[in-house]
C-alpha positions in Angstrom: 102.7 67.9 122.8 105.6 70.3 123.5 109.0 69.6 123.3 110.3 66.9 126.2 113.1 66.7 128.1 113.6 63.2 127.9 116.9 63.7 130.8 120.7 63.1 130.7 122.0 58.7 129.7 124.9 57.8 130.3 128.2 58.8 133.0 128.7 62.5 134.5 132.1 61.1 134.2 134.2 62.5 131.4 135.7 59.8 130.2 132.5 58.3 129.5 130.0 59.1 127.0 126.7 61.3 128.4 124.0 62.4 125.9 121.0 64.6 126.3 117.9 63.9 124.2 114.7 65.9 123.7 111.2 64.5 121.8 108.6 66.7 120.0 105.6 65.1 117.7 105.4 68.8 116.5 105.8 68.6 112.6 107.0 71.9 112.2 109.9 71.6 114.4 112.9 71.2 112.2 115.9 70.9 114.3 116.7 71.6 117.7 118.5 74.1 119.8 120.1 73.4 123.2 121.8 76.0 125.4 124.1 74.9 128.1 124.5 77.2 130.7 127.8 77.2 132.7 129.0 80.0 135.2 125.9 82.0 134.0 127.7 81.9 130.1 125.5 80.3 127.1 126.8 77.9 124.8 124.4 77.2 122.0 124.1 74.2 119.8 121.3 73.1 116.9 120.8 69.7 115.5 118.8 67.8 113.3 116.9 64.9 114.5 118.3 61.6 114.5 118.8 59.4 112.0 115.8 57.3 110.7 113.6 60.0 113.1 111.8 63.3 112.5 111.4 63.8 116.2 114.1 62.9 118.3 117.4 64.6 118.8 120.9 63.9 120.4 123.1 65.8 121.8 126.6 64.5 122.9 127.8 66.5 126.2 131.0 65.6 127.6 133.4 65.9 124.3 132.2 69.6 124.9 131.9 69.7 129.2 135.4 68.6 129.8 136.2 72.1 128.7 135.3 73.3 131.5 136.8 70.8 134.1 140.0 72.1 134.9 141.8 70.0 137.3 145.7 71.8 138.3 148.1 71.9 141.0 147.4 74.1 143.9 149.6 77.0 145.4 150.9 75.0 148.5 149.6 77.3 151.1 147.0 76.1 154.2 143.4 76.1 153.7 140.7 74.9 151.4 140.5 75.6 148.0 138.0 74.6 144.7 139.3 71.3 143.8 138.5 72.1 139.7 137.5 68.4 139.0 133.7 69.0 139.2 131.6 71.6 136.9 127.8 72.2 137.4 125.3 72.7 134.3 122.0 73.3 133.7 120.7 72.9 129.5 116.8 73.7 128.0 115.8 73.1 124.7 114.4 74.7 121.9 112.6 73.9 118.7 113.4 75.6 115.7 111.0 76.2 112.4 112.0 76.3 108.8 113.3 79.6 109.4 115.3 79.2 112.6 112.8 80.7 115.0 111.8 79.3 118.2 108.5 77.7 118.1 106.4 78.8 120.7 105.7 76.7 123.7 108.4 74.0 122.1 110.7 74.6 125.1 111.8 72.1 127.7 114.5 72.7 130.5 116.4 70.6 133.1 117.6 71.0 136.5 121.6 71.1 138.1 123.3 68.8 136.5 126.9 67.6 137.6 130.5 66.7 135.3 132.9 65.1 136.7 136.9 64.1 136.0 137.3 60.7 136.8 139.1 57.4 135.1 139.9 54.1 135.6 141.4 51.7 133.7 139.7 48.4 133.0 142.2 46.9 135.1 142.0 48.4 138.2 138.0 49.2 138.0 136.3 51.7 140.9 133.2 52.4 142.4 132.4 55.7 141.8 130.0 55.4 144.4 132.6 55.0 147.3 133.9 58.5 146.6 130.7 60.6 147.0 129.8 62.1 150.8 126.7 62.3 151.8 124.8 63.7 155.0 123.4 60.1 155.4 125.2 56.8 156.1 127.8 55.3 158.1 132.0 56.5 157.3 132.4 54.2 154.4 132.9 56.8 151.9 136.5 57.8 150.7 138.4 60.6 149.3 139.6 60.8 146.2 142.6 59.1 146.8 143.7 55.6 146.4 146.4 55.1 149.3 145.7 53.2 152.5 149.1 53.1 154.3 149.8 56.6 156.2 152.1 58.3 154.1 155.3 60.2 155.2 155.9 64.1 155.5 158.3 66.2 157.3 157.7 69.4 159.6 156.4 72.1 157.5 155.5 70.5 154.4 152.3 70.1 152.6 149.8 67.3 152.0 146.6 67.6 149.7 143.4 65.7 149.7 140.3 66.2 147.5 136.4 65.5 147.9 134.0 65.0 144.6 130.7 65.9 146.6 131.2 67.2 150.7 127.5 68.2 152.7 126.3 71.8 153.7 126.6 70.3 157.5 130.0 68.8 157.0 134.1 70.0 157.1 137.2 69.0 156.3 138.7 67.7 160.0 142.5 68.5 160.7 143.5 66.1 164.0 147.2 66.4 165.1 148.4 63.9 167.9 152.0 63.1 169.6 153.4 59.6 170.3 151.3 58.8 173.3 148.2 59.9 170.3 147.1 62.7 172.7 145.2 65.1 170.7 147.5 68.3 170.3 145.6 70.8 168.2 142.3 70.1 166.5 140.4 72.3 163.4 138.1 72.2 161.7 138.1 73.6 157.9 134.9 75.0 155.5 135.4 73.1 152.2 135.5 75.4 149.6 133.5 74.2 146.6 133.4 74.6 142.7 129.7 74.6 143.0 126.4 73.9 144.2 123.9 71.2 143.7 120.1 71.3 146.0 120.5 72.8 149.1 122.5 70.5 151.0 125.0 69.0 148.4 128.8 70.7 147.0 130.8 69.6 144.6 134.4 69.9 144.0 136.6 70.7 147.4 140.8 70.6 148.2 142.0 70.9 151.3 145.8 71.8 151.5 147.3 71.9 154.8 150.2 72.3 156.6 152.6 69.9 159.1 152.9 72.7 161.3 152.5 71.4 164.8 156.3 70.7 166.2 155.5 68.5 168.8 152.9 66.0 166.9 154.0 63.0 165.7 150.7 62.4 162.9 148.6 64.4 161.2 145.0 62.4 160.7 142.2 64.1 158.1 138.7 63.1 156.9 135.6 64.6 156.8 133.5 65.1 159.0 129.8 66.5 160.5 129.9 69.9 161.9 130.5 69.4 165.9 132.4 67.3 168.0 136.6 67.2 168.7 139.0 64.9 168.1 137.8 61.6 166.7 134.4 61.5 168.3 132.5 63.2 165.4 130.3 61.7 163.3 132.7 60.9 159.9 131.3 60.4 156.4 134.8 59.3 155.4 137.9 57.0 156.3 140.4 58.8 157.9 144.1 59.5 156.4 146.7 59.4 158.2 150.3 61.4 157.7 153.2 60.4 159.5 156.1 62.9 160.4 159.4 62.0 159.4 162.7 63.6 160.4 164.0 65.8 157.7 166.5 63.7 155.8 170.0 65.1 154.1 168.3 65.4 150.9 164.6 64.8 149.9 161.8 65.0 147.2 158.3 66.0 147.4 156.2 64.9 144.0 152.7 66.8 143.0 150.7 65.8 140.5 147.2 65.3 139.5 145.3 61.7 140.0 143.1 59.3 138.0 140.0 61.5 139.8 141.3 65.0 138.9 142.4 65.4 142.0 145.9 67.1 143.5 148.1 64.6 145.9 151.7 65.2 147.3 154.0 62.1 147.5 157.0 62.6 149.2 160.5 60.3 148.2 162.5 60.4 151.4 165.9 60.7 149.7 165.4 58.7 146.8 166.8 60.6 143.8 169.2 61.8 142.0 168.9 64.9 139.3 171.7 66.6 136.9 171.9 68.8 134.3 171.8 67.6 130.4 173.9 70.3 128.0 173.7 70.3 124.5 175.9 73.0 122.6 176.1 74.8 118.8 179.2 76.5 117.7 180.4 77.9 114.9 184.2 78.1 113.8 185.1 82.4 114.1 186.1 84.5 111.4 190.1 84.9 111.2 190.3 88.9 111.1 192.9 90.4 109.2 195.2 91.1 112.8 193.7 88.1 114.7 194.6 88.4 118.8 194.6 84.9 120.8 190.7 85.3 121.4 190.3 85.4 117.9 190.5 81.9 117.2 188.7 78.6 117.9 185.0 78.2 117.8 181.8 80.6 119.6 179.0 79.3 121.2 175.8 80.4 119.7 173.5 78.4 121.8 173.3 76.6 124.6 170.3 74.2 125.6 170.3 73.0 129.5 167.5 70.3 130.5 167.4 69.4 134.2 167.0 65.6 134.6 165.4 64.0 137.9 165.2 60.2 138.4 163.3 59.4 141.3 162.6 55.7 143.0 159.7 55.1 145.7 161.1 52.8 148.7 160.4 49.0 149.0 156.3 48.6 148.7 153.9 46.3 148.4 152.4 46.4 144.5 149.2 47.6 145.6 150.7 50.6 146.3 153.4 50.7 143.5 150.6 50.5 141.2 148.8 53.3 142.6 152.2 55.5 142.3 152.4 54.5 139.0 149.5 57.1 138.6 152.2 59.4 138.5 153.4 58.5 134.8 150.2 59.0 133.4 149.3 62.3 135.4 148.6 65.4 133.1 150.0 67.9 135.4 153.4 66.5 137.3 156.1 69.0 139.2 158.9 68.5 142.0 159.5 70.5 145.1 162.8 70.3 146.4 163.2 73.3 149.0 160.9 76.0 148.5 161.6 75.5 144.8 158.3 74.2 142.8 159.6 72.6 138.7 157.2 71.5 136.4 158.3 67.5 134.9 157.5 65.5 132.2 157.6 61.5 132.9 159.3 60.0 130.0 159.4 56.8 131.5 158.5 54.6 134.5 160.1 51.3 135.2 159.1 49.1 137.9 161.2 46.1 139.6 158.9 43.3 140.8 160.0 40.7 143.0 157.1 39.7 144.8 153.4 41.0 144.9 152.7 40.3 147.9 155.6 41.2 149.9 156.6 44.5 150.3 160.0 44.5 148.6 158.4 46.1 144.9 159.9 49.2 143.9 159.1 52.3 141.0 161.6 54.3 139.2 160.4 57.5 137.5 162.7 59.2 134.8 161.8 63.0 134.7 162.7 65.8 132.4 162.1 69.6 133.3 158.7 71.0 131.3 160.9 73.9 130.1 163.8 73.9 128.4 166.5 76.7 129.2 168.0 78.1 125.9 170.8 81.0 126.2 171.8 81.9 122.7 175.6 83.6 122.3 
């Protein structure tokens, strides 16, 4: 018998363990080789078979695959873009001899093979399942996003939304309506992907667009089969909803990077406060031998500014404080205030809880710039 693929256990998602196995009754296989093939590059591993076996070996995948899932804030600019939370793989295996060489006929390959970035705590458990499109089956399916409740955005602005898995016949569905929810401008947008699995599945899609439509009150997106206007297509998701604001006297717009890998935009309608924290050397100068008056005193010889933000959410219902609390764990966190993007670090998020039922529950986020500003004198 040749070597067997005996197929991928375990989750595609990273956090999770995921092995790969192949069998051989060939005594003169001594170890294994597997090549994983990613964006047409090799990466080649050998093992020995498992323990208490002379035929089976193991191969532990994800420790090495979420390499290659690289999930990062998007330039803020309109149109769909490879989300960076999915990475497509194919692997074949190889028996070796005594001497390292391949064995004739002892190979074994698989298919397409998906990774995904997704977590959850044990808390606050998900079904994967709800977040993957199809071509088949009613709009039940979500984005990867947790938030019900429209969220707020002023003229202009940005707002991102991500898909794991989007179908060859669907798009990304842009649906702007006024107060009386007339339809005032309707698109429809080709999901860029980070790959391709079969012939009518892709994997890993962001759409970033723009509140650019003056006159519209709400901004509603989901995805969508290819045809149709308006609402009356045939959706394969639930349909978010962004509400326009006026543009207060002073606001914040949060990005960061979700429990699926996956880009969102929160904006904190005039709830913060930022300042500048200073912290100075100096060194006592030299009295020369015919000292002037700026000859005395002490020098600067270096200056460290951090910028400090704190930032609070309004009055919410925990369900949804608890999915902004997201933000303190995120690996990738920044502030846009004006056209002006800053990369944060959360130190620490406190949240007051009154009542969890009631919307009167509110988050407080205490943020330091990413990078430091040192001048030395």
């Amino acid at each position: 018998m040749a070597t067997t693929n005996l197929g991928l256990t375990g989750s595609p998602y990273l956090t999770q363990k995921r092995v790969a196995r192949a069998q051989t009754n060939n005594a003169s296989v001594i170890q294994m080789r597997m090549t994983v093939t990613i964006d047409a590059v090799d990466y080649v591993f050998e093992q020995l078979p498992d323990i208490g076996t002379s035929n089976l070996f193991t191969f532990e995948l994800n420790s090495f695959l979420r390499n290659f899932v690289i999930s990062s804030l998007k330039t803020l600019s309109s149109g769909s873009v490879a989300s960076g939370n999915t990475t497509l793989f194919t692997y074949i295996f190889e028996g070796l001899d005594v001497n390292n060489d391949v064995i004739s006929g002892e190979t074994s390959a698989s298919g397409t093979n998906v990774v995904m970035n997704y977590s959850s705590d044990d808390l606050n458990p998900i079904d994967i399942a709800d977040y993957l499109n199809s071509n088949t089956g009613i709009a039940t399916n979500l984005l990867l996003t947790d938030f019900l409740n429209p969220r707020k955005v002023i003229l202009n602005s940005y707002v991102a939304l991500s898909s794991f898995r989007t179908g060859d016949t669907q798009r990304w569905c842009v649906v702007f309506t006024d107060a009386t929810d007339s339809i005032v401008a309707d698109a429809e947008v080709l999901p860029v992907f980070d790959g391709t699995l079969g012939s009518d599945i892709n994997y890993g899609s962001t759409l970033i667009q723009q509140f650019d439509e003056p006159t519209a009150t709400k901004m509603s997106i989901f995805i969508a089969d290819v045809g149709g206007s308006g609402f009356s297509r045939t959706l394969r998701s639930r349909i978010y909803t962004f509400e326009k604001v006026a543009e207060p006297c002073q606001y914040v717009e949060v990005l960061w990077i979700n429990q699926f890998g996956a880009m969102e935009i929160t904006l904190f309608n005039s709830n913060f406060a930022f300042g500048t924290q200073i912290n100075k050397k100096s060194f006592e100068k030299v009295r020369p031998v015919n000292p002037t008056s700026y000859d005395r005193g002490q020098n600067n010889y270096m200056v460290e500014s951090v910028k400090r933000f704190t930032i609070w959410s309004d009055y919410e219902k925990m369900e949804d404080i608890e999915k902004l609390n997201y933000i303190s764990v995120s690996p990738q966190v920044a502030v846009k205030i004006g056209a002006q993007i800053i990369p944060v670090i959360v130190e620490n998020a406190t949240t007051e809880d009154y009542n969890y039922h009631e919307p009167i529950n509110r988050v407080t986020f205490n943020m330091v710039m990413a990078n430091k500003r040192i001048n030395v004198v």
